[in-house]
mmCIF file of the N, C-alpha and C atoms, coordinates in Angstrom:
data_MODEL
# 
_entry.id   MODEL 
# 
loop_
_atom_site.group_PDB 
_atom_site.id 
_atom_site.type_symbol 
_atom_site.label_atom_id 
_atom_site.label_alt_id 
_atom_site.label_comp_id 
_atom_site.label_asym_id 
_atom_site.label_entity_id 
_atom_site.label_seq_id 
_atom_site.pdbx_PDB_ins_code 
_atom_site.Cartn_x 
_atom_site.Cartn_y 
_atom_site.Cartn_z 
_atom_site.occupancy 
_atom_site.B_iso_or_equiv 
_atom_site.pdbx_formal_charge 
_atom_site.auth_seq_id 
_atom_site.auth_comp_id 
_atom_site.auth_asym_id 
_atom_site.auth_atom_id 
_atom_site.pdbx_PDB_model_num 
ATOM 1   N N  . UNK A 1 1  ? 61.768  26.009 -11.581 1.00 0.00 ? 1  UNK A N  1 
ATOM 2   C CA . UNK A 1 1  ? 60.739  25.028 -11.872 1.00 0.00 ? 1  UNK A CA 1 
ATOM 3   C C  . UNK A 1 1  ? 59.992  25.477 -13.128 1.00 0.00 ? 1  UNK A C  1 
ATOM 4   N N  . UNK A 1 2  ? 59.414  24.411 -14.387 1.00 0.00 ? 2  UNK A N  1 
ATOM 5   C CA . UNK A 1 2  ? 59.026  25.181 -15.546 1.00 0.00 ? 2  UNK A CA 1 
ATOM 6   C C  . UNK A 1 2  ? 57.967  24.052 -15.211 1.00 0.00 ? 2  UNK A C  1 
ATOM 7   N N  . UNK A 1 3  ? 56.772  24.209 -15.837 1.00 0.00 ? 3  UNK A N  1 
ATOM 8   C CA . UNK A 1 3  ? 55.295  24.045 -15.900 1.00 0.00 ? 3  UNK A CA 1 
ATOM 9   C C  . UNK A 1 3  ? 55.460  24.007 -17.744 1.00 0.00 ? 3  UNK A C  1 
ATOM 10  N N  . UNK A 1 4  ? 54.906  22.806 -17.567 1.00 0.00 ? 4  UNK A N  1 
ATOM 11  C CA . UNK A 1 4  ? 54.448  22.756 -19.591 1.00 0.00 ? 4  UNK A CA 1 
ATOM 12  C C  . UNK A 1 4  ? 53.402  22.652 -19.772 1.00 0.00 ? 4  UNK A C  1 
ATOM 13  N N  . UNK A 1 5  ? 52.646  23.195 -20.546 1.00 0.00 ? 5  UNK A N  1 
ATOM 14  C CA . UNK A 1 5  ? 51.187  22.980 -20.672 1.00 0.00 ? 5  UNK A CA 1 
ATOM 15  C C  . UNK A 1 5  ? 51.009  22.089 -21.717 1.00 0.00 ? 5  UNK A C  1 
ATOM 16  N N  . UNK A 1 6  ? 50.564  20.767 -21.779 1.00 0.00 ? 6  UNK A N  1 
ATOM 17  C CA . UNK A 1 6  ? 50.216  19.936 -22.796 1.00 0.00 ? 6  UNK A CA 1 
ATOM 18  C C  . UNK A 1 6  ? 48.972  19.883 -23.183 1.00 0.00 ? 6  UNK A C  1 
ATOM 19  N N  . UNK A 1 7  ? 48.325  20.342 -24.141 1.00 0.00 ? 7  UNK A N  1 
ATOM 20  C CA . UNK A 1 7  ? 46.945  20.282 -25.083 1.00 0.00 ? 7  UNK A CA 1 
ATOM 21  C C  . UNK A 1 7  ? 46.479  18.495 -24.556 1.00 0.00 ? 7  UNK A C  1 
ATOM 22  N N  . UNK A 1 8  ? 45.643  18.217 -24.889 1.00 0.00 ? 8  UNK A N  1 
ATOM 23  C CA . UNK A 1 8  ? 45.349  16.845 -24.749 1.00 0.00 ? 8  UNK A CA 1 
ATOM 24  C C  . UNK A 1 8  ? 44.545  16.965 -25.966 1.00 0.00 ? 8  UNK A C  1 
ATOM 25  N N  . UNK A 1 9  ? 44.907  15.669 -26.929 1.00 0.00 ? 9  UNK A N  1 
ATOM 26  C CA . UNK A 1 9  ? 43.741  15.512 -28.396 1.00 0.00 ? 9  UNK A CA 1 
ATOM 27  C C  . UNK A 1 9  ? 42.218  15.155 -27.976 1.00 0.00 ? 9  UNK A C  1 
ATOM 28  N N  . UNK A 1 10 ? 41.284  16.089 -28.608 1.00 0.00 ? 10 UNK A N  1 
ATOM 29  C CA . UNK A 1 10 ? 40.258  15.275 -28.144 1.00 0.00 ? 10 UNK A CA 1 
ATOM 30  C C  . UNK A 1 10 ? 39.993  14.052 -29.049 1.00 0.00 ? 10 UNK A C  1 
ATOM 31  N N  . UNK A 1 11 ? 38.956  12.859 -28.098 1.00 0.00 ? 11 UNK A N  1 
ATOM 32  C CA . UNK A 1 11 ? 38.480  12.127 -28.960 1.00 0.00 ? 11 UNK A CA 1 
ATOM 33  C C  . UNK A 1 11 ? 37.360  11.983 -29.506 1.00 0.00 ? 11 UNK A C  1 
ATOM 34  N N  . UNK A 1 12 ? 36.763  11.882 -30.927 1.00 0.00 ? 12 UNK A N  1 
ATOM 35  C CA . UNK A 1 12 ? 35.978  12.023 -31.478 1.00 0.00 ? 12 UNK A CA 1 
ATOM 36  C C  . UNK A 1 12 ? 35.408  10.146 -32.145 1.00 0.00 ? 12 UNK A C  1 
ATOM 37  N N  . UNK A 1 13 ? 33.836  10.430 -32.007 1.00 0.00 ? 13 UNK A N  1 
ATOM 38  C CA . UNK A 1 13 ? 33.845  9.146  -32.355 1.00 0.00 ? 13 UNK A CA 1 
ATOM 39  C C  . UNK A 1 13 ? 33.641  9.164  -34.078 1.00 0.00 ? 13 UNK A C  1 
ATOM 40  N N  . UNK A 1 14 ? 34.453  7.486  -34.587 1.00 0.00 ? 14 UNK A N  1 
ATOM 41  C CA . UNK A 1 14 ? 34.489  7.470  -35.727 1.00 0.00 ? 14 UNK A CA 1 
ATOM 42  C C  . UNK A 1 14 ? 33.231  6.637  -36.218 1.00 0.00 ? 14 UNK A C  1 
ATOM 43  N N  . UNK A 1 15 ? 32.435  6.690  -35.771 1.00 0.00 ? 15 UNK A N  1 
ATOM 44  C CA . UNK A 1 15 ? 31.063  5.777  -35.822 1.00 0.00 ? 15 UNK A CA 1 
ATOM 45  C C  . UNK A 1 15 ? 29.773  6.639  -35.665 1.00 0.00 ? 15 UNK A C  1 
ATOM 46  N N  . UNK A 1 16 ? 29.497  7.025  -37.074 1.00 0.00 ? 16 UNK A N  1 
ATOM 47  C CA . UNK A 1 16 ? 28.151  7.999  -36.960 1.00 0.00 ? 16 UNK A CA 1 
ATOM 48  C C  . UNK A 1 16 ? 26.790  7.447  -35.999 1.00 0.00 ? 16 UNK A C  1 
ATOM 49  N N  . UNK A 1 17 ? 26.766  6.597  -36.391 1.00 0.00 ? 17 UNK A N  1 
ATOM 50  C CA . UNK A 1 17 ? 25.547  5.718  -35.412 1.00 0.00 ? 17 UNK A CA 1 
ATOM 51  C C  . UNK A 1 17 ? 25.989  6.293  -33.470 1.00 0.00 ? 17 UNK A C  1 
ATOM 52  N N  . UNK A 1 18 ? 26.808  6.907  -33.112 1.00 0.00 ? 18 UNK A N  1 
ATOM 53  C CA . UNK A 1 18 ? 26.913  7.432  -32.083 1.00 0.00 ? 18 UNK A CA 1 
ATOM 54  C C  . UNK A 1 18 ? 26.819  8.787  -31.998 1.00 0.00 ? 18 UNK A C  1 
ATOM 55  N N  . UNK A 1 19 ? 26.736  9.323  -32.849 1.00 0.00 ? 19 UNK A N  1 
ATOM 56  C CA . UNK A 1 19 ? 26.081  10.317 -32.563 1.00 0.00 ? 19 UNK A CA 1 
ATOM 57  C C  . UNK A 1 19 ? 24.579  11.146 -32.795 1.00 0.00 ? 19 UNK A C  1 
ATOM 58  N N  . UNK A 1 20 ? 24.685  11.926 -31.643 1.00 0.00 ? 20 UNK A N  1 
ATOM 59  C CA . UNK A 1 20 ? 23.128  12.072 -31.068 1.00 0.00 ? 20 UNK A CA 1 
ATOM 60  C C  . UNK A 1 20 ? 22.926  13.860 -31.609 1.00 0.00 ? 20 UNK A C  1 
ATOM 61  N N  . UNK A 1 21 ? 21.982  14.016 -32.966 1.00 0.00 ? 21 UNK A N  1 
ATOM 62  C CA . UNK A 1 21 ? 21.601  15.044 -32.518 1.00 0.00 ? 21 UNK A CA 1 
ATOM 63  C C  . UNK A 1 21 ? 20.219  16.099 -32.869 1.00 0.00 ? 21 UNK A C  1 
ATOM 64  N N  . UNK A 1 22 ? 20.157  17.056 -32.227 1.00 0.00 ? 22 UNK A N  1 
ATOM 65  C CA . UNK A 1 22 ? 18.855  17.136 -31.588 1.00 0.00 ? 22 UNK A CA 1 
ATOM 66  C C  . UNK A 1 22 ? 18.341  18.408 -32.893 1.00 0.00 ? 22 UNK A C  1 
ATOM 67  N N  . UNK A 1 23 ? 17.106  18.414 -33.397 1.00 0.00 ? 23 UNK A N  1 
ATOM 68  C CA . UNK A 1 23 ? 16.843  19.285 -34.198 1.00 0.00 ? 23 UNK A CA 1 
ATOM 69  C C  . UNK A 1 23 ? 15.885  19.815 -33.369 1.00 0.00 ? 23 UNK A C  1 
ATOM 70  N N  . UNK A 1 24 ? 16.128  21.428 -33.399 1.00 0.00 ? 24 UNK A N  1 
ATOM 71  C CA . UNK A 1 24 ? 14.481  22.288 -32.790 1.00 0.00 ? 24 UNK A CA 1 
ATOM 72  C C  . UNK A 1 24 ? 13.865  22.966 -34.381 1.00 0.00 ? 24 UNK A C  1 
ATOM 73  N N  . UNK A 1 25 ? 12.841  22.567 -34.177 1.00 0.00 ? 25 UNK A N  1 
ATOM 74  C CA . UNK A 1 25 ? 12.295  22.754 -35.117 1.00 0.00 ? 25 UNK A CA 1 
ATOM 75  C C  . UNK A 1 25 ? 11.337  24.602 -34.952 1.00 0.00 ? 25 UNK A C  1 
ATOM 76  N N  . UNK A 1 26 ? 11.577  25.618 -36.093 1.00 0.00 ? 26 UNK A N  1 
ATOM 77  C CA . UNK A 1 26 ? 11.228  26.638 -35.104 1.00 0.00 ? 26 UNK A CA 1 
ATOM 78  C C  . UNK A 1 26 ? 9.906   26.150 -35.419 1.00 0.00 ? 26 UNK A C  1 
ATOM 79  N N  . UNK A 1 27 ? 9.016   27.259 -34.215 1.00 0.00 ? 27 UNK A N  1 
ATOM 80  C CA . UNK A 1 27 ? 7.732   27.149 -34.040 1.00 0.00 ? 27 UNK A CA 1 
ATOM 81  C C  . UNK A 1 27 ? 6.976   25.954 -33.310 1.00 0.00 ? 27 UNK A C  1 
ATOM 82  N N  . UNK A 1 28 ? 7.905   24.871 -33.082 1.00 0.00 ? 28 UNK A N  1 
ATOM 83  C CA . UNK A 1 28 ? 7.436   23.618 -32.858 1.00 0.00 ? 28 UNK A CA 1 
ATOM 84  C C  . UNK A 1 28 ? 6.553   23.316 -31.957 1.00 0.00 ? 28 UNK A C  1 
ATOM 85  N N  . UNK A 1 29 ? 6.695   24.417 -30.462 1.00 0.00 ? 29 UNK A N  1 
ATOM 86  C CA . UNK A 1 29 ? 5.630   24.515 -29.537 1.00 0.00 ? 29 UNK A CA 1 
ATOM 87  C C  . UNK A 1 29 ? 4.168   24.928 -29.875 1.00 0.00 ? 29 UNK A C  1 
ATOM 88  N N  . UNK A 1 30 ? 4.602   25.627 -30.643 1.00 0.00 ? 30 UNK A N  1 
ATOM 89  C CA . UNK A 1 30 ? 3.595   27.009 -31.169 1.00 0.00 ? 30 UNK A CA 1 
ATOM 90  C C  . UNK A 1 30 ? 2.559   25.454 -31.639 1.00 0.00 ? 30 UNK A C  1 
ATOM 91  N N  . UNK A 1 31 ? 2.958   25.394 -32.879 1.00 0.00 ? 31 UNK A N  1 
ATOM 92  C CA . UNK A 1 31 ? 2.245   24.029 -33.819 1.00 0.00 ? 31 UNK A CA 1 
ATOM 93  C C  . UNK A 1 31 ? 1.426   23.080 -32.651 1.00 0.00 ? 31 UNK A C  1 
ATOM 94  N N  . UNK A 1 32 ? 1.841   22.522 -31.678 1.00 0.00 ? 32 UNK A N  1 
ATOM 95  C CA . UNK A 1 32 ? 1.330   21.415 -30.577 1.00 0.00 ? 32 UNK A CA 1 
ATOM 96  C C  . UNK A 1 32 ? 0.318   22.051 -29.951 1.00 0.00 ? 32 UNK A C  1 
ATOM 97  N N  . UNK A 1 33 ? 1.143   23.236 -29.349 1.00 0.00 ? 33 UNK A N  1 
ATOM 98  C CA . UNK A 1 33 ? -0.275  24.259 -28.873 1.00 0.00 ? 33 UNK A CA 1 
ATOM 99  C C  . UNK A 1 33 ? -1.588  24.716 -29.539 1.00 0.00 ? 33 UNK A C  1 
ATOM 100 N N  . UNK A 1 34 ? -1.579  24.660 -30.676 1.00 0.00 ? 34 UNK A N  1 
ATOM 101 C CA . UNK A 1 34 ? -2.375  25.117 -31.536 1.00 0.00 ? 34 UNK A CA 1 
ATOM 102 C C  . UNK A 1 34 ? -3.199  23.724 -31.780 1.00 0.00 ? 34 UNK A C  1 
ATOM 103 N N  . UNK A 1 35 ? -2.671  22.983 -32.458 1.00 0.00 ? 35 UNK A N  1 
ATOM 104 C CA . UNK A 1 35 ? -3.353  21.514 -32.417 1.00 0.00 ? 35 UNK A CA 1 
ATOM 105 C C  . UNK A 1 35 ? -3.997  21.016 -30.811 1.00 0.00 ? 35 UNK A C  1 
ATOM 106 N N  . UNK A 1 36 ? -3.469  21.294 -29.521 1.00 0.00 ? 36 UNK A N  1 
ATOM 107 C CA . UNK A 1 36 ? -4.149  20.874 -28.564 1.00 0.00 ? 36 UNK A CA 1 
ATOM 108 C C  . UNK A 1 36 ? -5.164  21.537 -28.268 1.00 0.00 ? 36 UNK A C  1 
ATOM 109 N N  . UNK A 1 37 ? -5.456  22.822 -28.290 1.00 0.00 ? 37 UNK A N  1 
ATOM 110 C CA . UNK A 1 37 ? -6.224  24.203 -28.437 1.00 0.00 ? 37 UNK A CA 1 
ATOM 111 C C  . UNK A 1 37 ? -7.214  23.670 -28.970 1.00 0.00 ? 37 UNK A C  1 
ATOM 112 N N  . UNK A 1 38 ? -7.310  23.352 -30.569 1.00 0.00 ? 38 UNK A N  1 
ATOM 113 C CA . UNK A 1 38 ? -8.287  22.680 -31.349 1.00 0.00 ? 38 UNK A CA 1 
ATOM 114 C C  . UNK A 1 38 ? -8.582  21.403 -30.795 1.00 0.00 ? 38 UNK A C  1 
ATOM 115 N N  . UNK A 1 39 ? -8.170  20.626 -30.487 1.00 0.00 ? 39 UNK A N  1 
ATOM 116 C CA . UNK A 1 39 ? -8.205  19.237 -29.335 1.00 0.00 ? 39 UNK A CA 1 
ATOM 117 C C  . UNK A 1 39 ? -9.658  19.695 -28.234 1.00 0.00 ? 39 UNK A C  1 
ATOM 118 N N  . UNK A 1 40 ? -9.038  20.930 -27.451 1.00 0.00 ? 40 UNK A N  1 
ATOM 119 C CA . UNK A 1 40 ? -9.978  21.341 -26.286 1.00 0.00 ? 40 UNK A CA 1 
ATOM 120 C C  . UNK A 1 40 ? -10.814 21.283 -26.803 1.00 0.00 ? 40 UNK A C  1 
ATOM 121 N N  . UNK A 1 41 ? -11.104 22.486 -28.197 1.00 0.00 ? 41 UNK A N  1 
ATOM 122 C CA . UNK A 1 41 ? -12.339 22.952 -28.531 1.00 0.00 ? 41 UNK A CA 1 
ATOM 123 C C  . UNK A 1 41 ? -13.405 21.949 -29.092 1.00 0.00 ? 41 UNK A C  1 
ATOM 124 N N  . UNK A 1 42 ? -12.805 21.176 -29.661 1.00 0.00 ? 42 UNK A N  1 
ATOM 125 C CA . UNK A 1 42 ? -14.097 20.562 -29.895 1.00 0.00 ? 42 UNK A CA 1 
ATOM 126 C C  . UNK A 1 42 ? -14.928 19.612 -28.745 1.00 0.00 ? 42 UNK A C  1 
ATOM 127 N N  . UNK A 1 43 ? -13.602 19.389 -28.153 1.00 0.00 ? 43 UNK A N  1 
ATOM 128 C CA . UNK A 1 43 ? -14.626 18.577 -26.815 1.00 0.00 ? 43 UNK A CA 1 
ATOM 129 C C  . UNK A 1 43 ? -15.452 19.956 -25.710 1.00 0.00 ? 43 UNK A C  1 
ATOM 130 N N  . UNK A 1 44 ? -15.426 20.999 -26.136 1.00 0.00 ? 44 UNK A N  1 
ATOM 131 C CA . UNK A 1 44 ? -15.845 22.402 -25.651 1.00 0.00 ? 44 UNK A CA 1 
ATOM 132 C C  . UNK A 1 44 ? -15.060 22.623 -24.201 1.00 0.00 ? 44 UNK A C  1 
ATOM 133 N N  . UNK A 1 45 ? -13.821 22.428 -24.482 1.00 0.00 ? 45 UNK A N  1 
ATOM 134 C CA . UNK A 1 45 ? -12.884 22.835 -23.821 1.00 0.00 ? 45 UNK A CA 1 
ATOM 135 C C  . UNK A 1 45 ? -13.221 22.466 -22.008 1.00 0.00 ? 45 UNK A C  1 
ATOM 136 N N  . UNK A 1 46 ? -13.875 21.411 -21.573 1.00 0.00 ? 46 UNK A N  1 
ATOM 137 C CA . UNK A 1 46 ? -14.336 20.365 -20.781 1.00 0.00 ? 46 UNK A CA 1 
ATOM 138 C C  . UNK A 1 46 ? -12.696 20.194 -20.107 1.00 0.00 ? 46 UNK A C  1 
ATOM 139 N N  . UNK A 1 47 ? -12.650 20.925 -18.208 1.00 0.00 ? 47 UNK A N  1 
ATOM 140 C CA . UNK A 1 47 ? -11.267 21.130 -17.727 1.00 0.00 ? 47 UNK A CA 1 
ATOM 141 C C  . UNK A 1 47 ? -10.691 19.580 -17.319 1.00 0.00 ? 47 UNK A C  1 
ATOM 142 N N  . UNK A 1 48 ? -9.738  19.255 -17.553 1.00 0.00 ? 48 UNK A N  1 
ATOM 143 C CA . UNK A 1 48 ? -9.024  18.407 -16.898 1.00 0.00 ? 48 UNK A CA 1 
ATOM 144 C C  . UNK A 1 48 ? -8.610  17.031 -17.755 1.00 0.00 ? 48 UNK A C  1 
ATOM 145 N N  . UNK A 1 49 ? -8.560  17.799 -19.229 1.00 0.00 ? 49 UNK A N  1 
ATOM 146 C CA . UNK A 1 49 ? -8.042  16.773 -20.204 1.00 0.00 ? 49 UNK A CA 1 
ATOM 147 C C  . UNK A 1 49 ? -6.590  17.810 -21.102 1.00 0.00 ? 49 UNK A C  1 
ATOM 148 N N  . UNK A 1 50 ? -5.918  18.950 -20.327 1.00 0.00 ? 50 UNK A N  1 
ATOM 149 C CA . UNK A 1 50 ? -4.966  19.365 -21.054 1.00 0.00 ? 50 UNK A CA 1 
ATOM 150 C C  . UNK A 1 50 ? -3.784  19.008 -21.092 1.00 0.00 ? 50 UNK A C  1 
ATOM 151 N N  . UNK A 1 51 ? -3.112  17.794 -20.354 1.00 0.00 ? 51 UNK A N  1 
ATOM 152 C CA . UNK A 1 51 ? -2.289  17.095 -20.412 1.00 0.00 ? 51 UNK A CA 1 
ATOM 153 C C  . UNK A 1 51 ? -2.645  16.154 -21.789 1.00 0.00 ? 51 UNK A C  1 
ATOM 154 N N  . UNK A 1 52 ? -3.925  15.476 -21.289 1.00 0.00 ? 52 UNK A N  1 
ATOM 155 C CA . UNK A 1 52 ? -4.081  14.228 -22.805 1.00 0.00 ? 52 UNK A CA 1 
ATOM 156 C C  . UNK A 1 52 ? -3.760  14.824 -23.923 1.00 0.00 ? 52 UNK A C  1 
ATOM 157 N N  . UNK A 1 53 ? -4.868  16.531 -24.050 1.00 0.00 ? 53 UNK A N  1 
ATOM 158 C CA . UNK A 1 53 ? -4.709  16.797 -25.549 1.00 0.00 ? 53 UNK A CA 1 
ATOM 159 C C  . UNK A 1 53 ? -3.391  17.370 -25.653 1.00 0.00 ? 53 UNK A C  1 
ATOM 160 N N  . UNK A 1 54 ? -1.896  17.744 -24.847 1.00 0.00 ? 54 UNK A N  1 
ATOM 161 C CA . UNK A 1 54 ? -1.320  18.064 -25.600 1.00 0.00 ? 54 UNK A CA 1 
ATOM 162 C C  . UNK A 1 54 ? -0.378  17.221 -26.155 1.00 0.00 ? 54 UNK A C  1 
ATOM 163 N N  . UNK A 1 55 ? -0.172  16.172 -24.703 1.00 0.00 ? 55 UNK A N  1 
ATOM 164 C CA . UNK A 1 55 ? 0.354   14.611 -25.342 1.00 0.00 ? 55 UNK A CA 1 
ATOM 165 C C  . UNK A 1 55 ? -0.220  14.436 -26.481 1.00 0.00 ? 55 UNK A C  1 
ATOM 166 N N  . UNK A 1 56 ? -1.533  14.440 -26.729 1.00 0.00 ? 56 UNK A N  1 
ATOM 167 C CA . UNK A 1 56 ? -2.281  13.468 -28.253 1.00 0.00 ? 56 UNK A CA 1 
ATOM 168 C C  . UNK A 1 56 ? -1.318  14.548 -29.115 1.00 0.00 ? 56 UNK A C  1 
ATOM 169 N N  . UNK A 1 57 ? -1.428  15.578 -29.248 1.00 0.00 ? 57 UNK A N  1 
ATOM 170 C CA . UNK A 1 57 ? -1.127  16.664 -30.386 1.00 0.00 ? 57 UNK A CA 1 
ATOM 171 C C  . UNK A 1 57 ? 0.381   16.301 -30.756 1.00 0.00 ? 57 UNK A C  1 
ATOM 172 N N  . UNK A 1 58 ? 1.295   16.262 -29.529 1.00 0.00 ? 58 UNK A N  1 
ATOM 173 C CA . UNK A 1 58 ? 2.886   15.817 -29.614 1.00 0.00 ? 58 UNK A CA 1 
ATOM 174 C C  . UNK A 1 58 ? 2.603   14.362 -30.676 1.00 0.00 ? 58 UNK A C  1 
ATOM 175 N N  . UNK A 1 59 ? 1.951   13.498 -30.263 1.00 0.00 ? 59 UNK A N  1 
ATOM 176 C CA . UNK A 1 59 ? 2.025   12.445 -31.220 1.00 0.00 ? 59 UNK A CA 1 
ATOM 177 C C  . UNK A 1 59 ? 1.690   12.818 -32.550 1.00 0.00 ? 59 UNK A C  1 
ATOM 178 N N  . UNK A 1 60 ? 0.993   13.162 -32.511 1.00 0.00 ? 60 UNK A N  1 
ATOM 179 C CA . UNK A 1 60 ? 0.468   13.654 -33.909 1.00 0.00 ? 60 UNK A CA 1 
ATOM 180 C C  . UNK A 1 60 ? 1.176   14.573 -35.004 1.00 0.00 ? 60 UNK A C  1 
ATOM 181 N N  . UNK A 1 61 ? 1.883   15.436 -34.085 1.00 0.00 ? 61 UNK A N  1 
ATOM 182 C CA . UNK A 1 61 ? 2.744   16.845 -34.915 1.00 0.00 ? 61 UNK A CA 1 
ATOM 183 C C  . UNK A 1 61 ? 3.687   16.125 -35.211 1.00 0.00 ? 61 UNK A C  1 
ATOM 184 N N  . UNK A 1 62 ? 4.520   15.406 -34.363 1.00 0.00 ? 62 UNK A N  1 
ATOM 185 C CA . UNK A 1 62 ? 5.924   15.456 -34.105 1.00 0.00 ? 62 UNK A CA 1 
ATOM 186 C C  . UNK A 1 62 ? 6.420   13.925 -35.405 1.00 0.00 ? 62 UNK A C  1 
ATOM 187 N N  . UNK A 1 63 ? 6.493   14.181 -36.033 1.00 0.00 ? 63 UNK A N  1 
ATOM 188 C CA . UNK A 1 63 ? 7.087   12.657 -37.014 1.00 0.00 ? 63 UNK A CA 1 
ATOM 189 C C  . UNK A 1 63 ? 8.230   11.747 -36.441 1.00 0.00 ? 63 UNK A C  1 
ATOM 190 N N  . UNK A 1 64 ? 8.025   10.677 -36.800 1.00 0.00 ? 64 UNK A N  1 
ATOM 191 C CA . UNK A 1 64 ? 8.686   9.930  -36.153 1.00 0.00 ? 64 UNK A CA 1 
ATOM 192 C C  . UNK A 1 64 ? 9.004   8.533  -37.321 1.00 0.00 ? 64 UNK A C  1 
# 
């Protein structure tokens, strides 16, 4: 009994608009954190808005 191993081609798409891809930008947390930080402080860091400011900061840093 013989066993053949056949490769299979992959398929690649020929349509750039399908493909997806992801840039990390270094430092990128660092930057949001820092901007939400400054966010706290001026409202004198008053607990139970560190979700808003780091959402607000993501909008703000992140270009779009």
């Amino acid at each position: 009994m013989t066993t053949t191993n056949k490769r299979q081609k992959k398929k690649y798409s020929a349509h750039p608009e399908d493909i997806v891809v992801v840039i990390q930008l270094p430092y990128f947390d660092d930057g949001i954190a820092r901007l939400a930080y400054f966010k706290a402080e001026k409202r004198g860091f008053v607990p139970g808005y560190e979700l808003d400011d780091w959402l607000e900061a993501e909008r703000e840093f992140v270009p779009r």
